[in-house]
N, C-alpha and C positions, 0 to 999 in steps of 0.2 A: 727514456721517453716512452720505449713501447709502445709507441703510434703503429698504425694500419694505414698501408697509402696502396690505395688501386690505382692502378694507371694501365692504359691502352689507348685506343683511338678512340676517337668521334663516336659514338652509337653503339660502342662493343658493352656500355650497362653499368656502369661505373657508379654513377648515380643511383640510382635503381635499384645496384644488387647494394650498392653501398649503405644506404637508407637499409635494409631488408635485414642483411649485417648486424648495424648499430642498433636492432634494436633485439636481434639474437642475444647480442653479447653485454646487450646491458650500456654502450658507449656511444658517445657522443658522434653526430654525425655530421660532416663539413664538406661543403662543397668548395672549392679552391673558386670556381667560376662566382661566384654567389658573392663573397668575402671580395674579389675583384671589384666586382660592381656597386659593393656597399661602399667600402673605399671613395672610388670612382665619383659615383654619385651618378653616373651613367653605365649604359648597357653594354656589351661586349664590343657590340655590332658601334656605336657610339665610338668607344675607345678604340678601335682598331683604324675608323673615318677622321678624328682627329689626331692622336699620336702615331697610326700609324703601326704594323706589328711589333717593333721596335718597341714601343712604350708600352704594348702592350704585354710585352715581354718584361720589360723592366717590374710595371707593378704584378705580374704573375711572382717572381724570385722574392719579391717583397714580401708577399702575402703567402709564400710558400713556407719562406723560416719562420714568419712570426705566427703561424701554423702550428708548425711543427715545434714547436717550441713548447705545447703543451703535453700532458699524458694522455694516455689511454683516449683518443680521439683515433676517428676513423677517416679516413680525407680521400676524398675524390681529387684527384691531379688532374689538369687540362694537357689534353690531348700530346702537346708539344713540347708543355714545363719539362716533363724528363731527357729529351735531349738536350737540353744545356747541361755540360758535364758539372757546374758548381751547382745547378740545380739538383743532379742523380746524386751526389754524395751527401748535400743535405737529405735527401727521401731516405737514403741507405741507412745513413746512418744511426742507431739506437732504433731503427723500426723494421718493419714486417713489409714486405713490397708486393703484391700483388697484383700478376697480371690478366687483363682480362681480355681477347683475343676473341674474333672472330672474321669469316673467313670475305671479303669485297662485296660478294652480291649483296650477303647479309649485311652488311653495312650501309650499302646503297639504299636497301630495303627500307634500313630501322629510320634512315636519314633523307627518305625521299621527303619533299615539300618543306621540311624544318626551316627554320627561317632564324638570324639571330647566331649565323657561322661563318663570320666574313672569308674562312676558308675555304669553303663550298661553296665558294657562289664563284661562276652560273651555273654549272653545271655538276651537281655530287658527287655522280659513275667516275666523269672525268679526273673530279680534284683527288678522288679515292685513292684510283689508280697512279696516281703522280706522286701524293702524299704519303701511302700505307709501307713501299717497301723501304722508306730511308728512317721509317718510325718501328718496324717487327723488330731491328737486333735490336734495340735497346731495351724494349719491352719485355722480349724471350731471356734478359738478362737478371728477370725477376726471380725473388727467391719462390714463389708461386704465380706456374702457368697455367691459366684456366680457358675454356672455351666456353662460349655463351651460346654458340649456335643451337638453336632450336631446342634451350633449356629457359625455363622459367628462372625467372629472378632468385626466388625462394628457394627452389633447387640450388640453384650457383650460390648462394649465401649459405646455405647446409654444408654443401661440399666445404669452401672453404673451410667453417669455423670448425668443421674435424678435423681439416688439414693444418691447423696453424701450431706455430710454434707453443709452448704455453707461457711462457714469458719474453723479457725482452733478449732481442738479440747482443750479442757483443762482437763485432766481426774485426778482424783483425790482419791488414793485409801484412803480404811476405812480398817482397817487389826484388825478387831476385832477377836479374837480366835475363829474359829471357824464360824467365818459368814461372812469372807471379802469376801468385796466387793466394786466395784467402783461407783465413782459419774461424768459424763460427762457432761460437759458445750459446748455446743454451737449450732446451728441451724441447721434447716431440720435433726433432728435424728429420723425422726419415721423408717426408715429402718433398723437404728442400733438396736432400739428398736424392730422388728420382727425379725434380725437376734439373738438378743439375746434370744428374745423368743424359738426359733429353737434353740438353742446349749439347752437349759436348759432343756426344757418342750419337745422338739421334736414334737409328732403328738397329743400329749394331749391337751385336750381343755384347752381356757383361757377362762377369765369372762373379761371385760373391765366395769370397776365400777367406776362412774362418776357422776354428780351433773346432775339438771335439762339444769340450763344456761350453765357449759361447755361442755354437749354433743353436744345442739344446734349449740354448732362453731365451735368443734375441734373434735367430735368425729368420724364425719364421713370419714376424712381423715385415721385417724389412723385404724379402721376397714377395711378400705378399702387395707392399708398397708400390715394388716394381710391377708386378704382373698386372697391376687396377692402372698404370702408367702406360700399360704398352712397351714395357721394356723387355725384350725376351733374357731372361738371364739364368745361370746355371749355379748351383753351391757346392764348392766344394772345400771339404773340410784338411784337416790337419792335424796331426798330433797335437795336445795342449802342451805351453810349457817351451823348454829349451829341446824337447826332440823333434819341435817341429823346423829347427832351424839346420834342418841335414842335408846332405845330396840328394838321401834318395827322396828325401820329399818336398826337395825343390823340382826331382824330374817328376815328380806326380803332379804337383800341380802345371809343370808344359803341358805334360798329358792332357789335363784336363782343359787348358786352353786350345791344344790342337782341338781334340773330338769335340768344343763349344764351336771351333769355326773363327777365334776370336784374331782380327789383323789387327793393323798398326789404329786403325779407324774405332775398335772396341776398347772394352774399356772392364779394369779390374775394379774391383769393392774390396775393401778390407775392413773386415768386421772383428775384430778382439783387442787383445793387447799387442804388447812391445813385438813379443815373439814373433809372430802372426805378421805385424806390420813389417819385421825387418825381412819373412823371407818372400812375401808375397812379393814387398816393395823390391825384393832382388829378381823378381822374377818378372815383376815390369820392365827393369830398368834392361836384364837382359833378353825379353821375347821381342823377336822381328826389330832387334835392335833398340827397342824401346817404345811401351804403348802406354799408354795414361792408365793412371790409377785415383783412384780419390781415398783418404782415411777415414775411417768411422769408427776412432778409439775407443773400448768399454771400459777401460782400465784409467783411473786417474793417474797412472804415472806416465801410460799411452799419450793421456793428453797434454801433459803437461810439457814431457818431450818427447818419445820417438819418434811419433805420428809428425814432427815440426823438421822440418832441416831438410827431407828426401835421404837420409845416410838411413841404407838398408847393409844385411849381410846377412852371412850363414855361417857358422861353426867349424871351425875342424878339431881334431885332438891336441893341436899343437895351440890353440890359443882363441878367444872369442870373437866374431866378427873378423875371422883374417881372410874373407873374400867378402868385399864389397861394392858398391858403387853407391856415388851419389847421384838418385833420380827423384827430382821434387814432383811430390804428388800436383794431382791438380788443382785440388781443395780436402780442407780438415774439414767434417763435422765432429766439436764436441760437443756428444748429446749429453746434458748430467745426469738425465732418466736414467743410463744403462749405472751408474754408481750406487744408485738401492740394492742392487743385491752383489756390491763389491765386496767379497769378507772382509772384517776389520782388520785382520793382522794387514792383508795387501793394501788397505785402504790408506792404516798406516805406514805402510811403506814406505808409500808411493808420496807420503808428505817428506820426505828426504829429498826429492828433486825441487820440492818450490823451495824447501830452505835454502840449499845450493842456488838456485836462481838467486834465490837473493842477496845470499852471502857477496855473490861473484858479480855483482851487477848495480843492484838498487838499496842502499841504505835506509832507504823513506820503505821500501816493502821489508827491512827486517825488522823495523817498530814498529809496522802493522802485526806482524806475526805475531810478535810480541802480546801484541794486546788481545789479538784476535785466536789465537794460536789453541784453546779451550772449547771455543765455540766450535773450530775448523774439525776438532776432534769430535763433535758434537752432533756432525754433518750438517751444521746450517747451509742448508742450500743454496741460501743467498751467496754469504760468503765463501762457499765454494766457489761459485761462480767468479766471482772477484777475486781470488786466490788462481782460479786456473789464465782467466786475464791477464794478470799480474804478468804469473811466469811465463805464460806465453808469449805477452808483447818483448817479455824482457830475449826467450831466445829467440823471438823473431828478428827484433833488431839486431842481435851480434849475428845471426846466419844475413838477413840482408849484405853486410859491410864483408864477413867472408864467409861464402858460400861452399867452397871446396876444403874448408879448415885449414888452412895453409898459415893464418895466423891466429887473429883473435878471440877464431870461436873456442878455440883450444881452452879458455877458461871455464867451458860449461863444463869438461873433463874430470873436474873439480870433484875430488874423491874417488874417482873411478880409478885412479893408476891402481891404489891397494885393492879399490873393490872389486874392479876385473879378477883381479890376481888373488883373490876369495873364493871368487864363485870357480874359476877356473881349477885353483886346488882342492877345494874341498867337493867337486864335481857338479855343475849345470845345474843347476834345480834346486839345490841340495839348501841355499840361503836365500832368501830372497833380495833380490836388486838392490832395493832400497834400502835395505838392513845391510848391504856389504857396503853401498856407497856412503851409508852413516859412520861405518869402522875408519872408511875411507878419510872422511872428511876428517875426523879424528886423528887418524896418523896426520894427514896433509898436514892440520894447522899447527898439532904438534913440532914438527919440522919447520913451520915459519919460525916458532919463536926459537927454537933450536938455533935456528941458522942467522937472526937478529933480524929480521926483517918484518917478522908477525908481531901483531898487536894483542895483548893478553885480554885487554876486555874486549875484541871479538871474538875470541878463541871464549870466553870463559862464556859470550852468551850464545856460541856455537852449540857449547855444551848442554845448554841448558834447552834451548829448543830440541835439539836431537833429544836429551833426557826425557823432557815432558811427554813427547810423542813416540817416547817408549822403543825407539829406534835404540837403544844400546842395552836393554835389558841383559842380553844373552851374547856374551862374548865368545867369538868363533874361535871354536877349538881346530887349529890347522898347527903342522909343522913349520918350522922352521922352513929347514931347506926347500919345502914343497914351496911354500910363498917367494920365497925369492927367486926359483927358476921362473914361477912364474911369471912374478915382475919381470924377468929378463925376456916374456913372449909380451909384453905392451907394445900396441902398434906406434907408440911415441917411444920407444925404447932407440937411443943412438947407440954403437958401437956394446950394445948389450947392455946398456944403463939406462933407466926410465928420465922421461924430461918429465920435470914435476909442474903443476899446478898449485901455489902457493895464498894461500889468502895474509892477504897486507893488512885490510882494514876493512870493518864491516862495508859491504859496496866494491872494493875492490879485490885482484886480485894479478898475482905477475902467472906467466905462464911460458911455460920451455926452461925451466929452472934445473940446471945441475947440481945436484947433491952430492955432499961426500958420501960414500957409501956408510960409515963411520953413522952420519946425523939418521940416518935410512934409518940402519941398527939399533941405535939408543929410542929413537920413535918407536919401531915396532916392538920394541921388550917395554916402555911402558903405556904404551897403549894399550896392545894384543899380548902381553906377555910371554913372549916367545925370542 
């Protein structure tokens, strides 16, 4: 839908800046009160003397969806529409929310004498005062917070239209008990990303923790997002790659959180890929016991999954990720702006994790891939977008149902036993992710049919996708024995033997699967020839 919906109180310019707005951007502009009374056939003040606020409520929700129902429209919301909770997820949803805030006197001010506010009557100061603090959290829970005080209209409609996203959003909640949170899809979010900062953290410092190469390209924008916000915050980088997943530079980054000042009340930023995200996120999950972080994946394989589930870790020599915790961040931004200058090799990598999503999960998304799978190589934007949706709803949903992996989610796993057991012997860095978890997938399905339980024509159009997207060009030259010790350091390893992830059928997949070591064997000599 890509609609535009301002919302605040009574007199904070909604109208005003809204009109000012639509005619910046070229779009259509609605006032929610206006369409009320067209409706209606009478006045506000009318509808509230005979239905009462009650009905006056009723035809607001009315007139709110069939609203928003349209594109690229700009909507003024009455004052109240957004605390009805079926009301805020219709506004939320497919659109841009904008809030507009200012502070009682200025209200009373904009609002003295007005007439035509069955809420203000009789007295404005008074209703203000009663009215304004059970209406700011819902307001402040815009994805843009703005202030009008003692700025021109014209002003406050400039600000925003730099501040907005540039397309529509796609937001996608995580309702894990006790830690939901959302994951946002779509471009120019680093303002959403400081107004989130501010609802959460408020005047507490952040850390912004990031890699060597993506602070050089993206971080100076985002700091600078913060610092125009009022957020004090500090950067600190890291190794790029799998060295930054170490001891000693997870005590660098404490370090860097002591001398910030940063308590359980601050708040981390995580700016890069997987790497970045897995030890920043370990070092939330253990500073002062645990303090909020948000994700800001660059990396399309960041977004598709590290950045999702809160599973952080860090490295030792004896195996990947074998110190971890799970701490769910507080929100994803995937911005796709930072994917323009993602190199192709990574770019296609990192399309090995939405095939697995789909392999492991959605049927209906591997015949889109299918068709779509050309273009995606293509970088159509659009279908990017819809592509990182996809897999994200798909591992939001299995982390919703198991959070701490103890069952379920063990299917997103899905190539990673060999592909751990790649990167791990042929040393960290040395292949990239998505290129081992392709071999991966490969052995995997191999073994389904091995063992009678895999289907040949999803295995055959497994292949074909990985083929196309160039994910099996260059077969990994590793040893024998080297891979199998390492299989034996998998964190799903029982009594020294890996529990596998099996694909059944396109969509589906069994998982905690004993293998004969025998079907292991014959998989990896003709897959990996070894």
């Amino acid at each position: 839908m890509n609609n535009i919906v301002l919302v605040g109180f009574m007199g904070s310019g909604k109208s005003t800046v809204g009109r000012q707005l639509a005619n910046r951007l070229g779009r259509t502009f609605v006032d929610l009160d206006d369409e009320i009374t067209v409706e209606a056939g009478r006045s506000v003040a009318e509808i509230f003397a005979l239905e009462g606020e009650d009905g006056f409520r009723a035809r607001e929700a009315r007139s709110l969806e069939r609203v928003l129902a349209r594109t690229d429209v700009i909507v003024a919301a009455g004052g109240g529409g957004p605390l009805r909770d079926e009301n805020w997820r219709r506004i939320r949803t497919g659109n841009t929310v904008i809030a507009l805030i200012a502070e009682a006197p200025e209200l009373a001010r904009r609002l003295n004498g007005s007439e035509g506010r069955p809420l203000l009557q009789p007295d404005a100061p008074s209703a203000i005062a009663a009215l304004l603090p059970s209406r700011i959290s819902r307001y402040l829970e815009a994805d843009l917070v703005v202030r009008t005080d003692g700025r021109e209209p014209v002003a406050v409609a400039a600000h925003i239209a730099d501040s907005l996203p540039s397309s529509g959003l796609q937001r996608i909640p995580l309702d894990v008990p006790g830690a939901a949170h959302e994951i946002v899809i779509g471009s120019h979010l680093g303002h959403m990303v400081a107004s989130t900062v501010q609802r959460l953290a408020n005047t507490a410092h952040a850390v912004v923790i990031s890699d060597t190469q993506v602070a050089a390209r993206h971080a100076a924008p985002l700091m600078a997002t913060l610092s125009s916000a009022g957020i004090p915050a500090t950067l600190h980088t890291v190794p790029h790659g799998e060295m930054a997943k170490e001891m000693a530079v997870l005590s660098g980054i404490y370090d860097a959180l002591g001398s910030a000042g940063v308590d359980r009340q601050g708040m981390l930023l995580v700016l890069g890929g997987g790497t970045v995200g897995d030890v920043a996120g370990f070092a939330a999950a253990t500073w002062m016991r645990g303090t909020r972080y948000i994700q800001v994946p660059t990396t399309l394989l960041a977004m598709v999954d590290s950045s999702i589930g809160g599973k952080t870790g860090i490295n030792l020599p004896s195996g990947k990720n074998m110190i971890g915790a799970v701490h769910q961040p507080s929100a994803v931004f995937c911005d796709l702006d930072y994917l323009a200058t993602l190199p192709d090799a990574d770019y296609r990598a990192s399309l090995a994790e939405i095939i697995k999503a789909a392999l492991v999960a959605d049927r209906a998304f591997v015949r889109w891939l299918w068709h779509n799978l050309p273009a995606l190589l293509g970088r159509d934007i659009a279908l990017i977008g819809e592509a990182v949706a996809r897999a994200v709803r798909i591992k939001a949903s299995i982390v919703v149902r198991d959070p701490d992996e103890r069952n379920e989610r063990a299917i997103l796993n899905y190539g990673h036993t060999v592909g751990h057991a790649l990167e791990r012997a042929l040393g960290y860095g040395q292949v990239r992710h998505g290129e081992a978890v392709a071999w991966g997938m490969e052995v995997a399905s191999r073994i389904s049919l091995l063992n009678g339980t895999g289907s040949d024509h999803a295995v055959r159009i497994q292949h074909e996708l990985l083929d196309q997207a160039e994910l099996l060009q260059n077969r990994p030259v590793v040893g024998r024995a080297d891979l199998l010790a390492a299989l034996r350091h998998d964190k799903k390893s029982q009594s020294g033997e890996p529990r596998w992830v099996l694909l059944r059928e396109l969509g589906r997949a069994d998982y905690g699967v004993q293998v004969d070591p025998k079907t292991v064997s014959t998989a990896l000599a003709e897959v990996l020839s070894i």
